[in-house]
NUMIKE-246962 format. One record per residue (C-alpha): residue number from 1; residue in one letter; chain; x, y, z. Coordinates in Angstrom, 1 decimal. Each point is the difference from the previous one (the first is absolute). Example, Ala and Ser with C-alpha at 12.3 -4.5 7.8 and 13.67 -1.06 7.14 Angstrom:
BEGIN
{1, "A", "A", {12.3, -4.5, 7.8}},
{2, "S", "A", {1.4, 3.4, -0.7}},
***
This chain:
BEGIN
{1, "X", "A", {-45.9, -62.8, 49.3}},
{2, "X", "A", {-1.3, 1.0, -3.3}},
{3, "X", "A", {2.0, 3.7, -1.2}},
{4, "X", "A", {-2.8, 2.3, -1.0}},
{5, "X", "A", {0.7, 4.2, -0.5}},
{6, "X", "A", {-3.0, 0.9, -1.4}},
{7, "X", "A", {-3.9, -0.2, 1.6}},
{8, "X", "A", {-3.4, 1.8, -0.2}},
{9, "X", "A", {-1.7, 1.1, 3.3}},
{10, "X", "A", {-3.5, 1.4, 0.6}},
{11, "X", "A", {0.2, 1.9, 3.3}},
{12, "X", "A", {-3.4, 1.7, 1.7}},
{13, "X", "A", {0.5, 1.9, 3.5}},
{14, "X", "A", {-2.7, -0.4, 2.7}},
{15, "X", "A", {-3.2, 2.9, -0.4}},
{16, "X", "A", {-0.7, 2.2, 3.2}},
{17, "X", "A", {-2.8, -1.0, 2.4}},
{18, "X", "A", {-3.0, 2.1, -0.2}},
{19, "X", "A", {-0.5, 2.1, 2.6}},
{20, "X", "A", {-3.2, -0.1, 2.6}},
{21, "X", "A", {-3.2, 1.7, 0.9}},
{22, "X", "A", {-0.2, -0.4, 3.5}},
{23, "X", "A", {-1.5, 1.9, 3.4}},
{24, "X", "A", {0.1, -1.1, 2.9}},
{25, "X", "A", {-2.8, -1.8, 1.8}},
{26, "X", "A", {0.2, 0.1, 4.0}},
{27, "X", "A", {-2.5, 0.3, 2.8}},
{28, "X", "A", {-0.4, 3.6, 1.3}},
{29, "X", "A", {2.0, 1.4, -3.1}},
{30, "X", "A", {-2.5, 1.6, -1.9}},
{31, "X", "A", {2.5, 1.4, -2.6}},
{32, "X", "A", {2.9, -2.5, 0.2}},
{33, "X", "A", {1.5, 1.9, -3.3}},
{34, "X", "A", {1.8, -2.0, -2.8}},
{35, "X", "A", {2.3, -2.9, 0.5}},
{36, "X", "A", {0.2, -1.9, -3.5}},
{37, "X", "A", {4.0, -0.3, -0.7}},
{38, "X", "A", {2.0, 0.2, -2.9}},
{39, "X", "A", {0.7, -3.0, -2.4}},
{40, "X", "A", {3.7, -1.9, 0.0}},
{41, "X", "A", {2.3, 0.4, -2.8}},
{42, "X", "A", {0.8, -2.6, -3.0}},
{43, "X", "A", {2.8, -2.0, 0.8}},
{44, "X", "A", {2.8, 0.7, -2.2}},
{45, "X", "A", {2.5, -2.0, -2.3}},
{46, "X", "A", {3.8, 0.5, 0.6}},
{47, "X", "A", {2.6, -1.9, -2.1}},
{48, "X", "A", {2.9, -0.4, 2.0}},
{49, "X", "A", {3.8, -1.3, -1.5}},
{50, "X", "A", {0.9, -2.9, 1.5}},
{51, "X", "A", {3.8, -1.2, -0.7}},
{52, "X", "A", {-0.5, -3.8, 0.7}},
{53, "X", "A", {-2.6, 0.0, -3.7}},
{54, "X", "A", {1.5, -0.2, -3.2}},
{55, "X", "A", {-3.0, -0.6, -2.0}},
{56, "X", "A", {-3.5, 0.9, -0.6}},
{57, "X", "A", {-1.6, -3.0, -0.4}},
{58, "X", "A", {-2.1, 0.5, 3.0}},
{59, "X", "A", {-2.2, 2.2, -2.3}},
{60, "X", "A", {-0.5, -1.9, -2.6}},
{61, "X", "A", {-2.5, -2.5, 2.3}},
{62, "X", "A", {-1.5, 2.8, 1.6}},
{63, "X", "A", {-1.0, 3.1, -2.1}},
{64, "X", "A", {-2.5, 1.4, 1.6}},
{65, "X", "A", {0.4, 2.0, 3.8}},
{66, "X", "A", {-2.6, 1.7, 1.9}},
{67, "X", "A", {0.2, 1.5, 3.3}},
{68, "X", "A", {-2.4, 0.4, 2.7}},
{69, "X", "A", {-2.9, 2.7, 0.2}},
{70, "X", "A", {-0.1, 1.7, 2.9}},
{71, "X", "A", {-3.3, -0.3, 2.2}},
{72, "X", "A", {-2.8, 2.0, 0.6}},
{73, "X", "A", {-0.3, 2.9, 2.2}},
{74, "X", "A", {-2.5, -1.2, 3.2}},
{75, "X", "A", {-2.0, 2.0, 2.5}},
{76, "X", "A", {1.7, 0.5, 3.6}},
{77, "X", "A", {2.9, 2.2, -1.4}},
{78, "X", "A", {0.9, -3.4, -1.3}},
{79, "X", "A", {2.7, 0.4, -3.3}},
{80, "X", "A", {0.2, -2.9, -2.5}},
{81, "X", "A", {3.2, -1.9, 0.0}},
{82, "X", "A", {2.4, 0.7, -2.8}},
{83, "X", "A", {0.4, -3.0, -2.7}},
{84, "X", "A", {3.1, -2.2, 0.6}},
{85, "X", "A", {3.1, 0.7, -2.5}},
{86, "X", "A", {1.6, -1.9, -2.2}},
{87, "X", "A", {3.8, -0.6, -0.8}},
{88, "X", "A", {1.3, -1.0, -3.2}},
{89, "X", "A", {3.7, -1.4, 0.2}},
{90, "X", "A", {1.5, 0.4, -2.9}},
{91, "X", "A", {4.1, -0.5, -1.2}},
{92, "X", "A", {2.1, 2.6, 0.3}},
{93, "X", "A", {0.5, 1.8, -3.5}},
{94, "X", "A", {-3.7, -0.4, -0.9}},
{95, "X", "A", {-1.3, 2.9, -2.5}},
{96, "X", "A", {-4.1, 1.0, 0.9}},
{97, "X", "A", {-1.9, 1.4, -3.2}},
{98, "X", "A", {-3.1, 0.8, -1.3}},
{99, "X", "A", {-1.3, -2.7, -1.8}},
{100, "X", "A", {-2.1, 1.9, -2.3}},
{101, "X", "A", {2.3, 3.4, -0.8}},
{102, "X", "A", {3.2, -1.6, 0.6}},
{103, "X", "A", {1.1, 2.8, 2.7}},
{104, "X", "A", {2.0, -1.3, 2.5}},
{105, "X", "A", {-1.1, 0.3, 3.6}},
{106, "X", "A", {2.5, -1.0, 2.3}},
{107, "X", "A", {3.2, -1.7, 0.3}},
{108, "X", "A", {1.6, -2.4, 2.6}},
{109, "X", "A", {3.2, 0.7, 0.4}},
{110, "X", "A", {1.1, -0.2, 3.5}},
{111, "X", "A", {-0.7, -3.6, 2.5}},
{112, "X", "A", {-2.5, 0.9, 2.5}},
{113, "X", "A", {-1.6, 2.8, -2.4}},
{114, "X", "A", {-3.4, 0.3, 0.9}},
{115, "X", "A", {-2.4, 2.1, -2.7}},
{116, "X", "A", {-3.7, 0.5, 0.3}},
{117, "X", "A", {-1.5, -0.8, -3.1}},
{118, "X", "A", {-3.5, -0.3, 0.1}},
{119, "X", "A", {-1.7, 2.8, 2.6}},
{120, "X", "A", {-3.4, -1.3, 1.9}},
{121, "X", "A", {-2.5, 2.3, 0.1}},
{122, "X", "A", {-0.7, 2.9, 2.9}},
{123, "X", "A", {-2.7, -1.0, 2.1}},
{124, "X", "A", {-3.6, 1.8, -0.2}},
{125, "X", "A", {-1.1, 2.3, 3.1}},
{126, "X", "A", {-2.6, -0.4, 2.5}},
{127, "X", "A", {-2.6, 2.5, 1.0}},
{128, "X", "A", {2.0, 0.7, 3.2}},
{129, "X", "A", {2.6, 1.7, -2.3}},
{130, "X", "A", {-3.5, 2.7, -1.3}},
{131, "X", "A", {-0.6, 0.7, 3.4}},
{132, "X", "A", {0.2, 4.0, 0.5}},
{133, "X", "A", {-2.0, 2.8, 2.3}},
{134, "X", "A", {-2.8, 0.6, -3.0}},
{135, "X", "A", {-0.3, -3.3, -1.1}},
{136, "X", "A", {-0.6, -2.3, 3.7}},
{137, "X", "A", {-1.2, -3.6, -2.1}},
{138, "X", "A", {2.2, 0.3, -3.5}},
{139, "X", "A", {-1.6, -3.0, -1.8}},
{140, "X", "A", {3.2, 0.4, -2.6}},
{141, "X", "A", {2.3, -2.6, -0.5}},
{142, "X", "A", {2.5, -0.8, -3.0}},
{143, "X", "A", {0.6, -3.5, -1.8}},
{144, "X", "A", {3.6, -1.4, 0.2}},
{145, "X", "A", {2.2, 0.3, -2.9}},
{146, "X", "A", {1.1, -2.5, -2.3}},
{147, "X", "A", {3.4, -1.5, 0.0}},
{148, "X", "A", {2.2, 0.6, -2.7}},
{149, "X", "A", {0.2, -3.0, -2.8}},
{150, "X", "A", {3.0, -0.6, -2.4}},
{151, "X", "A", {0.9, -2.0, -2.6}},
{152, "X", "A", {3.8, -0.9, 0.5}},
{153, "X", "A", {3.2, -1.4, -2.2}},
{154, "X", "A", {2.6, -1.5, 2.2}},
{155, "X", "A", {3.2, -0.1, -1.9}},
{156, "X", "A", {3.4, -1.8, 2.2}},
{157, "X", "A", {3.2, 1.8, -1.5}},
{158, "X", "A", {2.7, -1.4, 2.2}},
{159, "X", "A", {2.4, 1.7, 1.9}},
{160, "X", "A", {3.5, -0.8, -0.8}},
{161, "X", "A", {3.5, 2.5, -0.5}},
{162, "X", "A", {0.8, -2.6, -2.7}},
{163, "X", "A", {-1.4, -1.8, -3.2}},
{164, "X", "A", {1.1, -2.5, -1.9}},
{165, "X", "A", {-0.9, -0.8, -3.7}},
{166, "X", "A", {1.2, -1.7, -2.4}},
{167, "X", "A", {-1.2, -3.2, -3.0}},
{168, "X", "A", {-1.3, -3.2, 1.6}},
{169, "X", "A", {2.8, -1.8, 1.5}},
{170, "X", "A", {2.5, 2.5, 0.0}},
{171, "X", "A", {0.8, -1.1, 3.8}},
{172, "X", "A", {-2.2, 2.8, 2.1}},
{173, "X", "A", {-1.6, -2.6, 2.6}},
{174, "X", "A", {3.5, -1.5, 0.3}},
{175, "X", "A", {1.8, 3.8, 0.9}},
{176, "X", "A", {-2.6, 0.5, 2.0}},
{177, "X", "A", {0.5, -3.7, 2.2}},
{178, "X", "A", {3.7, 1.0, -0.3}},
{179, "X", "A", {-0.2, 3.2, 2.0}},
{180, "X", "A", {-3.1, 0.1, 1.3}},
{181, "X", "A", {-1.9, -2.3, 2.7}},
{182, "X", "A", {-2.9, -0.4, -2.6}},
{183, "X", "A", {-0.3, -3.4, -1.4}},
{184, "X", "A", {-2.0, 0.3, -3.3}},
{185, "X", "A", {-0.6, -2.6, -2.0}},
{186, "X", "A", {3.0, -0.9, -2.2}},
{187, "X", "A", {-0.2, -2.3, -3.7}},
{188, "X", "A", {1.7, -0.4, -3.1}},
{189, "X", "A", {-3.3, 0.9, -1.5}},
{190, "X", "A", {-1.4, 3.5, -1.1}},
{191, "X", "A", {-2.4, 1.3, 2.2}},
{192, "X", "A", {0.7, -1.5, 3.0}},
{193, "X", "A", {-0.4, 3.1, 1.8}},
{194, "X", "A", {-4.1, 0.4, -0.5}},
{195, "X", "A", {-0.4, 2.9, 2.9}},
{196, "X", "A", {2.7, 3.0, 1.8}},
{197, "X", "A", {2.1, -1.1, 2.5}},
{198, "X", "A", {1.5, 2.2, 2.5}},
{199, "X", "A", {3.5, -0.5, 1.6}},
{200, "X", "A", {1.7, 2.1, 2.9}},
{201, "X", "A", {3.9, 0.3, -0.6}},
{202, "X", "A", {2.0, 0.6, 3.1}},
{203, "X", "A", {3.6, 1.4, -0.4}},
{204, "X", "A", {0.5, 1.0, 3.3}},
{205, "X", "A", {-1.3, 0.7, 3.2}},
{206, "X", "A", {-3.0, 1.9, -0.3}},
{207, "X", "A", {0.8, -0.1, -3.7}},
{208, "X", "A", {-2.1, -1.2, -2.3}},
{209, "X", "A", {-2.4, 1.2, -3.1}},
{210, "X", "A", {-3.0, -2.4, -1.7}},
{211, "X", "A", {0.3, -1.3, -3.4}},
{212, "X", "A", {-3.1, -1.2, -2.2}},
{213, "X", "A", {0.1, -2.4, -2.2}},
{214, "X", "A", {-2.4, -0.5, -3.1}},
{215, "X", "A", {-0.9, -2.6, -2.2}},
{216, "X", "A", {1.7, 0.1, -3.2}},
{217, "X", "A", {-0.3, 2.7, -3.1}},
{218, "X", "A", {-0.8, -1.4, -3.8}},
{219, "X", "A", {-0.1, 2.3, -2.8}},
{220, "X", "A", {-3.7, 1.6, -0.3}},
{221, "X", "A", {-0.4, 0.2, 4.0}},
{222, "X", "A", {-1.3, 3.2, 0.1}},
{223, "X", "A", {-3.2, -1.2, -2.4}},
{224, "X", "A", {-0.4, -3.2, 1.6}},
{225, "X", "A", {2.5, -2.1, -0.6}},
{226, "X", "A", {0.9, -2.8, 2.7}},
{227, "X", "A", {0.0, 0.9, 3.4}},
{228, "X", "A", {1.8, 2.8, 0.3}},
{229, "X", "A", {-2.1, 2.7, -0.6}},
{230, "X", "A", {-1.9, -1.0, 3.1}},
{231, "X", "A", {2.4, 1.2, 2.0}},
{232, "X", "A", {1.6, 2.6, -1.3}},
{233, "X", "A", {-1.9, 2.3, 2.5}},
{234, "X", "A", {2.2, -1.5, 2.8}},
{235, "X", "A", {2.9, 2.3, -1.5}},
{236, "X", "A", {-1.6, 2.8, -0.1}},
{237, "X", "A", {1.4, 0.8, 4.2}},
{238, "X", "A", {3.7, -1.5, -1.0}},
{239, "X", "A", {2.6, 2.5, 0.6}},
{240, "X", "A", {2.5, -2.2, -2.1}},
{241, "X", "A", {-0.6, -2.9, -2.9}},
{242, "X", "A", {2.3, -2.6, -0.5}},
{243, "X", "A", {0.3, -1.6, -3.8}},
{244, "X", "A", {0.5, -3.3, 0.3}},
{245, "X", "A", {1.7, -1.5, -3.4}},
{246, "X", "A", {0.4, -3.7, -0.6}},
{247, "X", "A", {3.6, 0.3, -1.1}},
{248, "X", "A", {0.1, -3.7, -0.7}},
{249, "X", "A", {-3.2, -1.2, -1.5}},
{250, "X", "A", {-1.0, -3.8, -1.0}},
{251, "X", "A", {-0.7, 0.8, -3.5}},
{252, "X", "A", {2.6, 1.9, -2.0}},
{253, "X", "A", {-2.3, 0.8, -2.2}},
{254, "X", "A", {-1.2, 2.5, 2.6}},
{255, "X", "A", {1.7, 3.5, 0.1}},
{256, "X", "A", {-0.3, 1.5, 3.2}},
{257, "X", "A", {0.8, 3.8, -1.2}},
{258, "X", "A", {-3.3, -0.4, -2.1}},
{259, "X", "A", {-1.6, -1.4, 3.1}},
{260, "X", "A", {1.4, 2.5, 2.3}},
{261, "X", "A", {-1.5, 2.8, -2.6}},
{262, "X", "A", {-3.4, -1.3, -0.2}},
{263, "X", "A", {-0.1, 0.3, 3.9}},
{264, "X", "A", {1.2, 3.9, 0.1}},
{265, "X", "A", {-2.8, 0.1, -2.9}},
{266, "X", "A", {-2.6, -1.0, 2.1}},
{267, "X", "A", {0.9, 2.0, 2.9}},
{268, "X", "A", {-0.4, 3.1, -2.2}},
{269, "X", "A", {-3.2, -1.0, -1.7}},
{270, "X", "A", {-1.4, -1.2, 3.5}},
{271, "X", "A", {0.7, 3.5, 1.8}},
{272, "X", "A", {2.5, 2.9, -0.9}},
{273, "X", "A", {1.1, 0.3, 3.9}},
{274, "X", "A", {1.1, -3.4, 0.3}},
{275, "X", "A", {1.7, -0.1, -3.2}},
{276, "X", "A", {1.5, 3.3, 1.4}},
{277, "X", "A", {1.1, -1.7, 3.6}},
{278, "X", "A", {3.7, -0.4, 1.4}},
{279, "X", "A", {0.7, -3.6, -2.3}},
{280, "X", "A", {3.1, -2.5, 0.8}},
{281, "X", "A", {1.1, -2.7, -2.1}},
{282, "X", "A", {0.7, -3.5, 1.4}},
{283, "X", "A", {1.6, -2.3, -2.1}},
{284, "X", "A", {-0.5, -3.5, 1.6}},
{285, "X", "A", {1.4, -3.5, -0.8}},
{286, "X", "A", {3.0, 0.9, -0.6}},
{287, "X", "A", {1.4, -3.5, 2.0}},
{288, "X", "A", {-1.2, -1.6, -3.4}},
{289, "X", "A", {2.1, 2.0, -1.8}},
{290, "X", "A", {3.9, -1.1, -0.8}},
{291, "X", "A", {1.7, 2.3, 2.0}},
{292, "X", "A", {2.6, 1.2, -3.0}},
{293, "X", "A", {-3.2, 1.1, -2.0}},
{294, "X", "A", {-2.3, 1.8, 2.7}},
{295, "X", "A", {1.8, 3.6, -0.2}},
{296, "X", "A", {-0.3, -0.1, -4.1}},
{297, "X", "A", {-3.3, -1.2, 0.5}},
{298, "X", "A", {-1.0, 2.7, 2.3}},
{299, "X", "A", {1.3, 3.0, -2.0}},
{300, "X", "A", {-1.7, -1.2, -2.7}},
{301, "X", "A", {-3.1, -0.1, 1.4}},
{302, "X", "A", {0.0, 3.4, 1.5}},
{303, "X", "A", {1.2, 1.9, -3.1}},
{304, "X", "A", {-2.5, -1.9, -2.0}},
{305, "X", "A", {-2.6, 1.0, 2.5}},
{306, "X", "A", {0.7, 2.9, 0.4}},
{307, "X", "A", {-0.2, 0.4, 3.9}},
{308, "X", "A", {1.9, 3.3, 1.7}},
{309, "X", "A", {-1.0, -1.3, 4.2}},
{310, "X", "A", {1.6, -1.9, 2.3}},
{311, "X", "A", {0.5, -3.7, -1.6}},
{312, "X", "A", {0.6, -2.9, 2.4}},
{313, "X", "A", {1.6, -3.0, -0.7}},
{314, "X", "A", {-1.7, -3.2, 2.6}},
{315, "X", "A", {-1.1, -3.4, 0.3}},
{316, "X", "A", {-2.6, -0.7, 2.2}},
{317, "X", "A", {0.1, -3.8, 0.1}},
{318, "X", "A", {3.4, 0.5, 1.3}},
{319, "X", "A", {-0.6, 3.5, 1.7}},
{320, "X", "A", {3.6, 1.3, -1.8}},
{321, "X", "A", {-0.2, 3.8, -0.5}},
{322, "X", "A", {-3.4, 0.3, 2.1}},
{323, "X", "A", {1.8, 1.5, 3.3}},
{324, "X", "A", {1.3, 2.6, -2.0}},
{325, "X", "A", {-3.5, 0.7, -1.5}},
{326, "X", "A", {-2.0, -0.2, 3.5}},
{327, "X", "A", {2.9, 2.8, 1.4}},
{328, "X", "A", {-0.5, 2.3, -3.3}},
{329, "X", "A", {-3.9, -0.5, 0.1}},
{330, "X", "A", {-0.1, 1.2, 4.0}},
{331, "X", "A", {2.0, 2.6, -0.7}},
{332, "X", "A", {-2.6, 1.5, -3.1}},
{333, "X", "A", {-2.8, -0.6, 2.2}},
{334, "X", "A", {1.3, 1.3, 3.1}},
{335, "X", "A", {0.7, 3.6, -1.9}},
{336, "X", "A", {-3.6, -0.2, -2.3}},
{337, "X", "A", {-1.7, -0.1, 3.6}},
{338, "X", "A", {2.4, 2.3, 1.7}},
{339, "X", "A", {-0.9, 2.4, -3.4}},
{340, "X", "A", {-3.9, -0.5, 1.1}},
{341, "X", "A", {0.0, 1.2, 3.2}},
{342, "X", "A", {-1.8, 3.1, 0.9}},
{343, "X", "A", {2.7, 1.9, 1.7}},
{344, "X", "A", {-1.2, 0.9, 4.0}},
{345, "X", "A", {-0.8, 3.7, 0.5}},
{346, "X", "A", {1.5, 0.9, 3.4}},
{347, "X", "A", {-1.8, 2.9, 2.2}},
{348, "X", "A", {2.3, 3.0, -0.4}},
{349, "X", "A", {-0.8, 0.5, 3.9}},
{350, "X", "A", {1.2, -3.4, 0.9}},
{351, "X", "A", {2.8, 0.0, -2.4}},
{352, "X", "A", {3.7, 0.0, 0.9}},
{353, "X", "A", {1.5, 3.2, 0.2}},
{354, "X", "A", {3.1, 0.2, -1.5}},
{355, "X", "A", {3.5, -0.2, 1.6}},
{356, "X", "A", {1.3, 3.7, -0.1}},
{357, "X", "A", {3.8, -0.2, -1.4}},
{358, "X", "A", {2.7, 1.6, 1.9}},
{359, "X", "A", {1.8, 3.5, -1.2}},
{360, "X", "A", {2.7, 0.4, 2.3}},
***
């Protein structure tokens, strides 16, 4: 299936009914009275989060959604039926905004989520609802009123504890495969990964966090440069970003501190707060490397690069180093979400009363 995060939607809730003029007509009733009901209600447009999408291509055939009107108010006491609502499934980690002032309207952030986005109008009322002790044949009733029409931006950010980026061919798609159960597509080609792919890492029993990875990062992203800047949204929801460096590159003609700063450039230029996000660096294909040279070829490459973080030494063709990575990356993410919870207020009524100490 084609990976699409961003679509335009025109939504338009179902109007009210009108209501009735009505009396009622029967044989030996002389003054039957008023009996013309109230109109139904618009049907309504919810957008509910559904955790087995992971793309919004859905939207791109089909832009336009209208629900239901409600029906008229009819004589007899008889109210209108209400207009049928409509559900719009969308992925999990989908952003709702105003397409023309940008504001954003809702988020999906949890499965199951259901939001009402689109309200359908209040039904109209009947003359039965005029009906008092001075006025005995009200011939008052009110028109329905409209359901409310928007103009929506849907925009996928996926939801993942960690993101990795790094140049084309740096070896994401093959970490990923190597500790993940995702199976991206993997070449000796730049830009073999064209779209996010999302990988759940277990360590344990009930153990496990979800790792994104991106296509690759060339120098100029963040104006439009390759791929990469396409994506870069996905990030945005990482608690943690792995640097993946091609420590052994083809050409040797290539430097990879140069290429490593050009990707910390275009973080900052792309957005301050994910320049300023919790960054680890990966050196990978270090199997390629003679073993008597990797250490000097290490140091040199963080003191020219200037890193302070945690740096990790892997390769993820032959998964050495990676266990140790997984175990250090569980361990981040399990105290960033244990940091992010609201703490639980406790009743003082219901709460535990403490154990009194004893003097004697």
């Amino acid at each position: 299936m084609k990976f699409v995060d961003e679509a335009y939607i025109d939504i338009a809730a179902g109007d009210g009914g009108n209501g009735c003029v009505s009396f009622r007509h029967e044989k030996y009733k002389e003054f039957g009275g008023p009996n013309g009901g109230d109109g139904g209600r618009g049907g309504h447009i919810y957008a509910v989060a559904d955790i087995n999408l992971n793309t919004l291509v859905d939207f791109r055939f089909s832009r336009r959604h209208d629900a239901r009107n409600g029906e008229h108010g009819k004589g007899s006491d008889m109210f209108g039926a209400k207009g049928d609502d409509i559900i719009l499934k969308m992925p999990v980690g989908t952003i709702l905004t105003d397409a023309e002032s940008g504001d954003i309207l809702f988020e999906l952030l949890v499965p199951g989520e259901e939001i009402l986005i689109a309200k359908g109008g209040d039904g109209g009322f009947g003359n039965l609802r005029f009906k008092s002790s001075t006025n005995r044949a009200p011939r008052t009733k009110t028109p329905g009123w409209p359901g409310e029409k928007k103009s929506l931006k849907l925009e996928l950010k996926v939801l993942a504890d960690v993101g990795l980026l790094g140049m084309p061919n740096a070896g994401k798609s093959t970490f990923i495969t190597a500790v993940s159960n995702a199976r991206p597509r993997i070449a000796d080609y730049p830009f073999t990964t064209l779209h996010p792919n999302l990988g759940v890492v277990r360590v344990g029993p009930e153990q496990s966090f979800v790792v994104a990875d991106l296509p690759g990062l060339i120098e100029g992203a963040s104006e439009g440069a390759g791929l990469g800047h396409l994506f870069l949204r996905h990030l945005q929801r990482t608690r943690l970003l792995l640097h993946i460096v091609d420590m052994a590159p083809f050409d040797d003609s290539i430097d990879p501190v140069k290429q490593a700063k050009a990707i910390v450039g275009e973080l900052k230029k792309y957005d301050e707060g994910l320049f300023d996000k919790p960054r680890w660096l990966v050196l990978n294909k270090l199997d390629m490397v003679e073993p008597d040279k990797r250490a000097a070829l290490v140091k040199d490459f963080v003191k020219r690069f200037k890193f302070k973080g945690p740096v990790f030494e892997i390769s993820a063709l032959t998964r050495e180093g990676c266990e140790q990575l997984v175990k250090a990356i569980y361990q981040h993410v399990k105290s960033v979400q244990k940091s992010e919870q609201v703490p639980e207020e406790v009743d003082p009524r219901f709460a535990p009363a403490p154990v009194a100490g004893l003097d004697d």
